[in-house]
N, C-alpha and C positions, 0 to 999 in steps of 0.2 A: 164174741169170738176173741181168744187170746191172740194179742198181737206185741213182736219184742222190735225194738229199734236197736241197731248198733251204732255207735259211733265211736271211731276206734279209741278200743280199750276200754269202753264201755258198753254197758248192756240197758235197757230201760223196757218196762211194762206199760206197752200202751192201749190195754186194754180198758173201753169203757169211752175213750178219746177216737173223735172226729175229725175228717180231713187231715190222714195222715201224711200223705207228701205234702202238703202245705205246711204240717209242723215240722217235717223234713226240713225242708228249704228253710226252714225260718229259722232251725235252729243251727244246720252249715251257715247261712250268712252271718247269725252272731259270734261263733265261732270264728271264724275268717276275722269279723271286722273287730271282734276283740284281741284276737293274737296272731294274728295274721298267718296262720296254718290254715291249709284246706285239707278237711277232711270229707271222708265218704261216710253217707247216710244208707244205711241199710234197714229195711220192715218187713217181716216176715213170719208166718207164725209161731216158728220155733227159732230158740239161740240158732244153730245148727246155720238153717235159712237166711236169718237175719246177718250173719255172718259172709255165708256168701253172695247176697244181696252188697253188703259192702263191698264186697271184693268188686263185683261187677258195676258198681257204680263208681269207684279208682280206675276199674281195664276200659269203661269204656264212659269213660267221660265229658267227652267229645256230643254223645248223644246224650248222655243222661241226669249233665248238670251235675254229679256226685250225690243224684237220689236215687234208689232205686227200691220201688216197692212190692214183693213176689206178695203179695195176701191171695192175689189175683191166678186162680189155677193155671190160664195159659199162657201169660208171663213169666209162671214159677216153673213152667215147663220148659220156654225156650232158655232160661238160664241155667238149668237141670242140663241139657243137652249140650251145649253149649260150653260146658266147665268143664277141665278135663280135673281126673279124679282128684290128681294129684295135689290140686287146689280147694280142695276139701279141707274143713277145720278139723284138725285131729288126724288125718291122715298125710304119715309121712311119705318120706323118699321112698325106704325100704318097703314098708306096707302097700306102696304104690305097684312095686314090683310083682309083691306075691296077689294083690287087686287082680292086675293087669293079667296074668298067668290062668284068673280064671275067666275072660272077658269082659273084666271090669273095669271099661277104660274113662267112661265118664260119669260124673253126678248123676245123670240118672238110672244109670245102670245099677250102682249103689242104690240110689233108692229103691230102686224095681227088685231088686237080690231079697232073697229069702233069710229076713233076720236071725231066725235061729241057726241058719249055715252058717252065716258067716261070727257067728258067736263059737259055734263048734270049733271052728277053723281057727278065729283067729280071738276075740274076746268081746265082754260087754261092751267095751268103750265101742269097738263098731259098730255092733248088733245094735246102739242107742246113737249112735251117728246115722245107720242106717235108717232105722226108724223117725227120727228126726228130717230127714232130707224126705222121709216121704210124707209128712208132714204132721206126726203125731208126738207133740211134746214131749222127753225125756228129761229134761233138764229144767232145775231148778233155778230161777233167776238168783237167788241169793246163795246156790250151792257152795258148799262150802271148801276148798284144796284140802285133800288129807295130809297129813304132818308129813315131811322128806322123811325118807329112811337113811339120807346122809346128806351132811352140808360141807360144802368146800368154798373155801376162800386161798385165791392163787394168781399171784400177781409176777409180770416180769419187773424184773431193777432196771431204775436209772441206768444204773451203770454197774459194770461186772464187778463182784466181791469177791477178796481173795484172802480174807480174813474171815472167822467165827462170831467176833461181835457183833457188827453190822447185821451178818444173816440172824441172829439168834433178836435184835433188835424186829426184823421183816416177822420172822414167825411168829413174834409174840404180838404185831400189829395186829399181823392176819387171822392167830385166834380171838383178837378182841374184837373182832369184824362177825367170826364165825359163832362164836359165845352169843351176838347180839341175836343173832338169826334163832338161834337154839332156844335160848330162852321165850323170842316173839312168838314162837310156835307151842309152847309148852313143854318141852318136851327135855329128859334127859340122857346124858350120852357115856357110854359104856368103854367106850375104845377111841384113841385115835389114831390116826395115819401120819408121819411128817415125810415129804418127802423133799430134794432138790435135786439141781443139777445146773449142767454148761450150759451154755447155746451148742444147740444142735446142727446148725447151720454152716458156723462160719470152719475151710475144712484145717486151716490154721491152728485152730484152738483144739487142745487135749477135752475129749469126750469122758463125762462121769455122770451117771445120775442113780439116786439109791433112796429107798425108804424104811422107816421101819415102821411097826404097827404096837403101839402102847397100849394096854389094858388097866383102868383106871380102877382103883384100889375099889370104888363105887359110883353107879349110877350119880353123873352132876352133870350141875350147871354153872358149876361157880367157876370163874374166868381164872380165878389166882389158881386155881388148882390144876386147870387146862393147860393154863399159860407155864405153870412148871413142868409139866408133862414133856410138854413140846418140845420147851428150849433142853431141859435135858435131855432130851431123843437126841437135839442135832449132835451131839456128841459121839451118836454109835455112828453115823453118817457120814460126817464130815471129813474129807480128807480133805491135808497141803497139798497147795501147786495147783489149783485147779483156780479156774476163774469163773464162779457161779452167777447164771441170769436169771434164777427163779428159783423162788420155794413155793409149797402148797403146806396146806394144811386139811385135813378134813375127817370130820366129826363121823364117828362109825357107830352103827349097835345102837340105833335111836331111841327112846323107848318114853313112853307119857308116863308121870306119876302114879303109880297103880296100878303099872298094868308086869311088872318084875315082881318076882317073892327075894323078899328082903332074906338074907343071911343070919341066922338071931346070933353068930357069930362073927359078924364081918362088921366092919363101920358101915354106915350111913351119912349123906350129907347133913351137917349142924344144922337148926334149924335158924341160926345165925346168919348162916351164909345166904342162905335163901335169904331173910331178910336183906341182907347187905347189898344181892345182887337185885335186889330191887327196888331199893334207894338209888343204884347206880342205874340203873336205867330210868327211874323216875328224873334223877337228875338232866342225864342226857339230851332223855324228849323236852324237856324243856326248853334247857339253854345249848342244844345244838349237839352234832356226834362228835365226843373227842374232849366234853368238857371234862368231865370226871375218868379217868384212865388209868390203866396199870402204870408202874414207874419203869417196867421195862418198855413202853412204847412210849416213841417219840416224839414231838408235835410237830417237827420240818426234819425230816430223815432228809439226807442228800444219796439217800439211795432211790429215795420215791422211782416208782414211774413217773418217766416222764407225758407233761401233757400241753406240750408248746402247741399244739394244732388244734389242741380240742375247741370246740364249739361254745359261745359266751352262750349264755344261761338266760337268753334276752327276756322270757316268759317268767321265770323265778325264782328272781336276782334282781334286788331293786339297787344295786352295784353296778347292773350289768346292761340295764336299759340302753338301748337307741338313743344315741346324742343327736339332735336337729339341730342345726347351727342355721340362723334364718339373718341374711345380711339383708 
């Protein structure tokens, strides 16, 4: 019998393996005593299950130690009943709403629903949720995420900009952030978006915010060509007197190599640049993000976001370890 373990943010096949709460427990306590996280152990026949198996060994941990293993039908039942829908993998806020509108307020009610309706109604991704919670595998341990149909990188400033340099410094950051992602995925990008604006908040300050959408002479990946894109956009954009706290950036018109009819009159990406952008990311994963970089981005912007509060890195960051001080 196929059997999946969750451990958050992870998925694992434990089919063929014995005494599975005991491997549960044994592998939260290495966990724990190695990084001192607790996490919850979930087992159950399907991703789907396995998943909310964790959930209910986090809600109710008090009883279950942070194991909890549904393989067992009337265990898998009282946690079915028991879950309200909404706490479902894959089912959001809103999906919850139009759930609920037809009687479908808990896990088992989903699973007990007639998967072709609710495929009718709303899509596969349910219709193999649903099927799943009733306990017949849909889902491929190694399944693989299909490419985004857009990427955004969009950060607030430090501190407000009332100048063009500095912001045109942020967006050329932020497409060297979003170029990476493009690239990790395969995929090349047709159009992009720039937009900015004020703090929307404060009711003191003069409100702007404005984008435009750039169509890129061809399908790329290449960062130097994005990164001209952009920072020439903020130009259509950009007005004096305004005190700007964000730019975005993001990548439009996805498209995998091969899968566009080339123009026998238009350019093409060189097949140089391909190269180049792959030296520049071969470099990177090496020696770290930010070694090799456009000249228009920074290394310490004093625009950065700030991140005075954020949390040391104690897991890894061997900078950032726990100091003992033992008198």
């Amino acid at each position: 019998m196929t059997s999946f373990l969750y451990v958050d943010e992870a998925f694992a096949d434990l089919t063929g393996i014995d005494s599975l709460d005991a491997l549960g427990r044994k592998i939260r306590s290495q966990v724990l005593r190695c990084t001192g996280i607790p996490v919850g152990i979930g087992i159950a026949p399907t991703k789907t299950l396995a998943k909310l198996a964790n959930h209910t060994a986090k809600r109710l941990h008090a009883q279950t130690g942070g194991v909890v293993n549904i393989c067992d039908q009337v265990k898998r039942d009282w946690v079915l009943r028991n879950t309200d829908v909404g706490e479902v993998w894959g089912v959001g806020q809103r999906m919850k709403v139009h759930l609920n509108t037809l009687g479908i307020k808990s896990a088992m009610d989903l699973a007990k629903a007639d998967a072709w309706s609710l495929r009718k109604h709303f899509s596969v991704v349910i219709e193999k949720t649903a099927r799943e919670l009733a306990g017949t595998p849909c889902l491929e341990l190694d399944e693989l995420d299909l490419p985004k149909q857009e990427i955004c990188c969009s950060r607030m400033f430090g501190k407000r900009l009332e100048e063009l340099p500095p912001i045109k410094e942020a967006v050329a950051t932020y497409m060297m952030r979003a170029s990476e992602k493009l690239r990790a995925q395969n995929s090349l990008c047709k159009k992009i978006r720039v937009s900015i604006r004020t703090g929307m908040f404060n009711p003191e300050e003069a409100k702007y915010a404005s984008s435009v959408v750039v169509d890129l002479p061809y399908p790329t990946d290449d960062v130097r060509l994005l990164t001209k894109a952009a920072v020439d956009a903020l130009d259509r954009v950009f007005r004096p007197g305004f005190n700007y706290s964000k730019a975005e950036v993001m990548l439009l018109n996805l498209c995998q190599p091969g899968e566009y009819t080339d123009d026998l009159f238009a350019a093409s990406q060189p097949a140089e640049a391909t190269r180049v952008m792959a030296v520049l990311d071969q470099i990177n994963g090496r020696w770290g993000r930010g070694t090799l970089r456009s000249a228009s981005v920074p290394s310490c912007p004093d625009w950065a976001m700030r991140r005075d509060l954020m949390s040391q890195s104690y897991t890894t960051r061997l900078d950032q370890l726990w100091t003992v001080n033992c008198h």
